[in-house]
C-alpha positions as CSV (number, residue, x, y, z in Angstrom):
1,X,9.2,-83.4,25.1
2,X,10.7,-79.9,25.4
3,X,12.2,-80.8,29.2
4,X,14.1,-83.9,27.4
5,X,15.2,-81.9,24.6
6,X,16.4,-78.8,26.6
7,X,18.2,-81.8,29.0
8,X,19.7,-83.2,25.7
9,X,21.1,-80.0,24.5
10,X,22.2,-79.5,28.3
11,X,24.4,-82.6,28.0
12,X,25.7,-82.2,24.7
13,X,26.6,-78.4,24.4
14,X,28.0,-78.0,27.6
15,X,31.5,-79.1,28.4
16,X,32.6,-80.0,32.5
17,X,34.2,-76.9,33.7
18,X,33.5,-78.2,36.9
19,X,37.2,-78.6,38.1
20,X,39.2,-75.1,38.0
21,X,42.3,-75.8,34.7
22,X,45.3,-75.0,35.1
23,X,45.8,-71.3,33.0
24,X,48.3,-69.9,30.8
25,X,48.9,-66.3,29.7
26,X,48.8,-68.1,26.5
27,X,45.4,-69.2,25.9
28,X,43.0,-67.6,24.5
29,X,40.9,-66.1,27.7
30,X,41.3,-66.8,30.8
31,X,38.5,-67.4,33.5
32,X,39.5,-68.3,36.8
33,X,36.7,-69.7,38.9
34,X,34.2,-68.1,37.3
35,X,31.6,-70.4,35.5
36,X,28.4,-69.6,34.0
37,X,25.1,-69.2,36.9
38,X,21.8,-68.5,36.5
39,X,22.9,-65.2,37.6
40,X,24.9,-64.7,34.6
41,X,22.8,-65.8,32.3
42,X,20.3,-63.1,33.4
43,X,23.6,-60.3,33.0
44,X,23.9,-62.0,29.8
45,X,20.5,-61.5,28.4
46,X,20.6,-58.0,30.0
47,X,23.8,-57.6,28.1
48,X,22.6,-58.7,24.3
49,X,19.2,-56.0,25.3
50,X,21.7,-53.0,25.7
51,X,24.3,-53.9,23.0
52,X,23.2,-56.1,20.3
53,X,21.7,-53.9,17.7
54,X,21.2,-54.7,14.0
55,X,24.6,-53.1,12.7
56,X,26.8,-54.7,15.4
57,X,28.7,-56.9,13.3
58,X,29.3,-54.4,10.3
59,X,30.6,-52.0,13.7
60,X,33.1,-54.2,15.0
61,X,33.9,-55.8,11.2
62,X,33.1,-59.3,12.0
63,X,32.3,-61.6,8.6
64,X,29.6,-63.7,9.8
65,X,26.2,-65.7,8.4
66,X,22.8,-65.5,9.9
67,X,23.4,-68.9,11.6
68,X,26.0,-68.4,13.7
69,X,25.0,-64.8,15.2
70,X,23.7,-66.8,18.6
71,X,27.1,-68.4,18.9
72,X,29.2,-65.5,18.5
73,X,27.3,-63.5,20.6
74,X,27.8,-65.8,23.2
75,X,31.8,-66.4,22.9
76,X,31.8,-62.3,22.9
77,X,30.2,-61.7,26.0
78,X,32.0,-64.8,27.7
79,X,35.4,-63.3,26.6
80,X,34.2,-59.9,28.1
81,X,32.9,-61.6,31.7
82,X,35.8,-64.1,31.2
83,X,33.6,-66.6,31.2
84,X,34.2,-70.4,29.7
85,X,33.4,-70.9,26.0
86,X,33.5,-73.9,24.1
87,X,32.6,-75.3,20.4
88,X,33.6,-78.8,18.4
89,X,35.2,-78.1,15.0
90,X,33.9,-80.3,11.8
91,X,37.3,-82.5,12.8
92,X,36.4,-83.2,15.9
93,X,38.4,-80.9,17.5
94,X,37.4,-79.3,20.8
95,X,38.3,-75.6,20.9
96,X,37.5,-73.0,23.8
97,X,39.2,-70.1,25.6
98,X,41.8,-72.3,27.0
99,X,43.3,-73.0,23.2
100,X,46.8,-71.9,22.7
101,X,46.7,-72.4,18.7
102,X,47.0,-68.3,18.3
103,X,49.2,-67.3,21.1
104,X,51.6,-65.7,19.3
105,X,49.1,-62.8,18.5
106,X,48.6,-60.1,20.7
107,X,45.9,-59.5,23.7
108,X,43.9,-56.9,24.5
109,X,41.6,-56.0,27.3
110,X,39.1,-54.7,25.0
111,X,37.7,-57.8,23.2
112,X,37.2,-55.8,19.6
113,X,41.0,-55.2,19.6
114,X,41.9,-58.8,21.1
115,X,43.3,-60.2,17.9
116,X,44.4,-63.6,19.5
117,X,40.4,-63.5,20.3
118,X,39.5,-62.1,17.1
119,X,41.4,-64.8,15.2
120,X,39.7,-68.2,17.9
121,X,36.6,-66.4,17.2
122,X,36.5,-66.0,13.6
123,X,38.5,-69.9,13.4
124,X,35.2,-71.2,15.5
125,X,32.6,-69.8,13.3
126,X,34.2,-70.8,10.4
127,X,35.2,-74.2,11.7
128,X,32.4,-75.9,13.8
129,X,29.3,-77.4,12.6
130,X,26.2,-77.0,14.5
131,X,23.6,-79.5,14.8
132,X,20.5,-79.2,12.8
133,X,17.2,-80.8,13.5
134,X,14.8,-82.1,10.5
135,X,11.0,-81.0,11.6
136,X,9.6,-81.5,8.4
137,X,10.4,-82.2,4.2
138,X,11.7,-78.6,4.4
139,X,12.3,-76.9,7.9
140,X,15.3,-77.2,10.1
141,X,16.2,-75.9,13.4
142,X,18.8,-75.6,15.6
143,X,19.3,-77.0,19.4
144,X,19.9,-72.9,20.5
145,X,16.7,-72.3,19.1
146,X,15.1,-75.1,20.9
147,X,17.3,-73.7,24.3
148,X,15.7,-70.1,23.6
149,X,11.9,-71.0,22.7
150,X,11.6,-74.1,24.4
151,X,9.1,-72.0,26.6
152,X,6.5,-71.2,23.6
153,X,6.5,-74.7,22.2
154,X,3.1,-76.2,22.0
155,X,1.8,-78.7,24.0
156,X,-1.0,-79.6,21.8
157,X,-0.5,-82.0,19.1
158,X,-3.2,-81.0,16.7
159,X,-1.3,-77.9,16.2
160,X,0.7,-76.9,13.0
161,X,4.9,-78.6,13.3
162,X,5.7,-74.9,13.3
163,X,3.9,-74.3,16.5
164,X,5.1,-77.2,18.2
165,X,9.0,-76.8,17.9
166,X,8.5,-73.1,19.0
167,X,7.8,-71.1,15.7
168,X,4.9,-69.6,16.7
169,X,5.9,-67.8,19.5
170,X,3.6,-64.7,19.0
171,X,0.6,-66.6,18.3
172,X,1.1,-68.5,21.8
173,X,2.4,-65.6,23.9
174,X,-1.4,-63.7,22.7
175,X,-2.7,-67.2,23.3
176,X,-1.5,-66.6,26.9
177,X,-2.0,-63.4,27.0
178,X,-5.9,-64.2,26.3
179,X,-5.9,-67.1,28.6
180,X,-4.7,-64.7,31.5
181,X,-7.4,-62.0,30.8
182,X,-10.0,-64.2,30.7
183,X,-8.9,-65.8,33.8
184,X,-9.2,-62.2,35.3
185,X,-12.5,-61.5,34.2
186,X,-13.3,-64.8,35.9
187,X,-11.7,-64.2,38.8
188,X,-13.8,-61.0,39.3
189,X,-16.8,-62.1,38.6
190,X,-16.4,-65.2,40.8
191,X,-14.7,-64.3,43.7
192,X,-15.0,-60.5,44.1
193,X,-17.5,-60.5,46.4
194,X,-17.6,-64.0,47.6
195,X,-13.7,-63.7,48.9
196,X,-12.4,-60.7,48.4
197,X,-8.7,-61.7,50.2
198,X,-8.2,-64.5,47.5
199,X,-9.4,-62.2,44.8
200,X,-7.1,-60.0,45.4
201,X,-4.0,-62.6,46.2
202,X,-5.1,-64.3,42.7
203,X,-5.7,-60.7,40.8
204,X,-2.2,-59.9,41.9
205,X,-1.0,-63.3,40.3
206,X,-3.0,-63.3,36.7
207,X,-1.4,-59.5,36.4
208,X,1.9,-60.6,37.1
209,X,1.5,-63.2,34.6
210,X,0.2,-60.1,32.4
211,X,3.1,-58.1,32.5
212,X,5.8,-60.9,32.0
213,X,4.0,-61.9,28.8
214,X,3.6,-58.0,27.6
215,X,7.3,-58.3,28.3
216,X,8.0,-61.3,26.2
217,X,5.9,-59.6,23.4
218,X,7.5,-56.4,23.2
219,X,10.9,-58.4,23.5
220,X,10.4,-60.8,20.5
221,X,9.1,-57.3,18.6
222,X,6.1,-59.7,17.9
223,X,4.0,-56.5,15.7
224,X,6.5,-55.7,14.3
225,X,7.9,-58.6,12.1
226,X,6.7,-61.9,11.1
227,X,7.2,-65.4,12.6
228,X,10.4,-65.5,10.1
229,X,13.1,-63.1,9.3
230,X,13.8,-63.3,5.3
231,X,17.3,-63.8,5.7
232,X,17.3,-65.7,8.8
233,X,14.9,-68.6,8.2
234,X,15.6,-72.0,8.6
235,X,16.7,-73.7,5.9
């Protein structure tokens, strides 16, 4: 289920930038060639670690609810990598950096003192309407989350609904965690001796596995808070 979901949200989030469009000092951003990469999408997660912090929006004065932090984020760094962006508005409209609608405002290469940005970014997150998806009587969630914790959903379906659409990511990354250590522990007592060259090549493995998951953890701030931020919770 989460491979088809994650291919659904592929195909309906993302519009064909495939062929190069034809540019105009008027639009919004422009982009070139450039189109987002695996590659990118690593500088992009690099980029949110360094400079998204919990005042970021109050810094830059940027009005926005607890819902659409993921999309802004994203429009922000693809105006700084000039990079394509793109959202549908509640009328249907398609809107991206190629819009012309605010070309009459002045640029900037600084994307906090864009104001023709400034003004397409502000007209998105008050104009588009993001798809919600039912999960239970009262518990919603959006096709980003599903794109960011599509990794921690669980596979087993006696779990709670929470744990399967990904809500539970710090019970299942120690759930992992556990499964890796134990798997260690076997490892050492079964092979040590016996095969010392696969013990090691496996060892090597399980600790990799360790220190990606210690990543995760201390990423998500998983002892820190609880499964739900009080002002960003589904509604």
């Amino acid at each position: 289920m989460p491979v088809f979901i994650l291919f659904l949200l592929i195909l309906i989030a993302t519009p064909s930038f495939s062929q190069t469009m034809e540019e105009s000092l008027s639009q919004v951003w422009q982009v070139g060639d450039r189109r987002w990469t695996i590659e990118e999408e690593q500088n992009y997660s690099q980029w949110v670690e360094t400079n998204i912090t919990e005042d970021f929006f109050i810094r830059y004065k940027i009005p926005i609810d607890c819902a659409d932090v993921p999309y802004a984020i994203r429009w922000i760094y693809a105006r700084i990598a000039h990079l394509p962006a793109a959202a549908t508005t509640k009328e249907g409209q398609f809107i991206g950096h190629w819009s012309k609608e605010w070309k009459d405002l002045p640029t900037h290469s600084e994307w906090h003192k864009d104001l023709r940005f400034r003004k397409a970014l502000l007209h998105m997150l008050q104009e588009t309407i993001w798809i919600w998806i039912d999960i239970s009587k009262d518990r919603s969630i959006t096709f980003y989350h599903i794109y960011q914790n599509h990794l921690w959903f669980s596979p087993h379906p006696e779990d709670s609904v929470e744990a399967r659409w990904g809500l539970k990511k710090c019970e299942m990354i120690l759930s992992q965690i556990r499964s890796a250590k134990n798997s260690i522990a076997f490892i050492e007592r079964t092979y040590r001796k016996k095969d010392p060259k696969y013990s090691s090549f496996a060892l090597q493995q399980q600790q990799e596995i360790l220190r990606r998951l210690s990543e995760e953890w201390d990423r998500s701030q998983c002892k820190k808070r609880n499964s739900h931020h009080p002002r960003c919770s589904p509604r």
